[in-house]
C-alpha positions in Angstrom: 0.0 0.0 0.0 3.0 2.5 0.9 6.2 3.0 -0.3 9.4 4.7 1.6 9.2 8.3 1.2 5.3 8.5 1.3 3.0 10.8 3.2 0.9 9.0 5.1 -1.6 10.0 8.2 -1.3 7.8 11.4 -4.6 8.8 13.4 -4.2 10.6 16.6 -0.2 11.3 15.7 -0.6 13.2 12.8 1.1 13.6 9.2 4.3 11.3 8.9 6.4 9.9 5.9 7.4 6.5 5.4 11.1 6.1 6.2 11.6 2.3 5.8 9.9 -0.9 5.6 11.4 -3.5 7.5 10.8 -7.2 8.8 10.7 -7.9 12.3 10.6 -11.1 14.1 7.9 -10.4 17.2 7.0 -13.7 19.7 8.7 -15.7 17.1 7.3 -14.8 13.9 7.9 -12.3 11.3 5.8 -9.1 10.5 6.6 -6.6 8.1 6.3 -2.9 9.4 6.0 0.6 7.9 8.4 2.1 9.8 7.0 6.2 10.1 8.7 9.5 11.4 5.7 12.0 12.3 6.4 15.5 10.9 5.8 17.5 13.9 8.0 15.7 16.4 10.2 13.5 14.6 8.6 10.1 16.7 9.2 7.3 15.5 5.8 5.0 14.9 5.8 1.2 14.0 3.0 0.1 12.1 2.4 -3.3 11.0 1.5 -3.7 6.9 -1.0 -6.4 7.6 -2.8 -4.0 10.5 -2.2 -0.5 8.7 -6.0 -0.2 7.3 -7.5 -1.4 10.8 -5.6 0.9 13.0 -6.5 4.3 10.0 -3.4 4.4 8.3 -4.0 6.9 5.2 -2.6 8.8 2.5 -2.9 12.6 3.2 -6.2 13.7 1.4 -6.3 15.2 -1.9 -6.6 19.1 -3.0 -10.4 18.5 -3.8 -11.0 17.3 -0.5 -10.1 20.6 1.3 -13.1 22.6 0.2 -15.3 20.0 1.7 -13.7 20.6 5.3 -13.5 24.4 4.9 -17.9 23.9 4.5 -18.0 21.6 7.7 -16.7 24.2 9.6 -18.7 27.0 7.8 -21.9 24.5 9.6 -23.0 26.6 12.4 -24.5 23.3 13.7 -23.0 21.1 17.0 -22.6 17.9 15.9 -22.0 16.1 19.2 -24.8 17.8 21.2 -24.5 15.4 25.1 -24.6 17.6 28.0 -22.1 16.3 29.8 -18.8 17.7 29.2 -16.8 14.2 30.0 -19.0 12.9 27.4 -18.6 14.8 24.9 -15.0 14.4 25.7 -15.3 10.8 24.8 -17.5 11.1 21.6 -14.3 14.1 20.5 -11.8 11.4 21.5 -13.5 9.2 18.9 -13.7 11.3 16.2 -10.7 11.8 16.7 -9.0 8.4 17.0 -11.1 7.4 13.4 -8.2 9.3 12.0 -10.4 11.2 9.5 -10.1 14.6 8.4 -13.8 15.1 8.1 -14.5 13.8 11.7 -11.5 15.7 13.2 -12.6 18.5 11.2 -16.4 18.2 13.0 -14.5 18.3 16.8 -12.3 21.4 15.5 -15.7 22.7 14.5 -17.8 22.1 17.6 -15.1 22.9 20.3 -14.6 26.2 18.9 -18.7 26.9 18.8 -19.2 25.5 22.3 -16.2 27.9 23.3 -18.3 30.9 22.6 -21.2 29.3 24.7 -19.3 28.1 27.9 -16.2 27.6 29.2 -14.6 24.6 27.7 -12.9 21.8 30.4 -9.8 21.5 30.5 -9.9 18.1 28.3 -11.7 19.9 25.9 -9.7 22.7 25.5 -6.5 20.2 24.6 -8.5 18.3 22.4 -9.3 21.7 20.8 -5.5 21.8 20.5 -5.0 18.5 19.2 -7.7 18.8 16.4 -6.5 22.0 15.7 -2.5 20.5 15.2 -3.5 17.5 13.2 -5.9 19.5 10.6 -3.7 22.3 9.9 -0.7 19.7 9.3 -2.1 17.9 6.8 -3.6 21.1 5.2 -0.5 22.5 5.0 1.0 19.5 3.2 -2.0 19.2 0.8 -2.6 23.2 -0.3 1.1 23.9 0.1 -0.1 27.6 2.0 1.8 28.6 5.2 0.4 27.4 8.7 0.2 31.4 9.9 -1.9 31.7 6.8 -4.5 28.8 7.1 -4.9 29.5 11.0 -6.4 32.7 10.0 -8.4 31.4 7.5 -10.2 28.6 9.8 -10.0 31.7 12.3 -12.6 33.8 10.5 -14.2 31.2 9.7 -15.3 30.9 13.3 -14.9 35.3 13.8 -11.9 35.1 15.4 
């Protein structure tokens, strides 16, 4: 599915590229793993070949796809609507962990709208972060604009 020197998304870590592929020998027998550095901090992920579609392994998305996220967040709806804040926590963490753009793209959406309505908890206020991080990396790898640039875009989006 990859090759070295692909772009691939690794849910929850971010944008990475493919540095090797190597055989390892694990309890006795021998997997095959992509072997990924994530852009942003250089980490070092294994992921096994046979596993990478069941734990979201992806290529980054493509140019057409970015318009489509720019009109989820223009949705002045709440997508996850549960009162609780440590359950909407959970349902974010989620989305999140799917690994797709369009779901990570409906948390960034939400947290910022609840954050004109209330105070957001602490967890949601770093998953607001994290959402934030992993949608601006892989839109900056896809449109090719500057991160100062697309922060402000997705920032008047929601009038900030």
């Amino acid at each position: 599915m990859f090759k070295v020197g692909d772009i691939a998304v690794y849910p929850a870590h971010g944008v990475g590229k493919i540095v090797a592929i190597e055989i390892k020998e694990v309890a006795g027998d021998k997997y095959t793993f992509y072997v990924m550095n994530i852009l942003e901090n250089n980490m070092k992920v294994m992921v096994p070949t046979n596993n990478a579609n069941a734990v979201g392994l992806r290529r980054v998305i493509s140019n057409d796809m970015v318009p489509k996220i720019f009109d989820i967040f223009r949705e002045k709806r709440i997508t996850v609507d549960s009162q609780t804040w440590n359950r909407r926590f959970r349902e974010y963490t989620e989305k999140i962990k799917t690994g797709s753009v369009f779901e990570i793209a409906e948390v960034l959406k939400d947290l910022f709208l609840l954050k004109t309505q209330k105070e957001l908890s602490f967890g949601e206020r770093k998953l607001l972060d994290t959402a934030r991080n992993l949608l601006l990396k892989e839109l900056v790898i896809v449109t090719g604009k500057e991160k100062e640039m697309l922060e402000k875009e997705i920032n008047s989006i929601f009038g900030k």
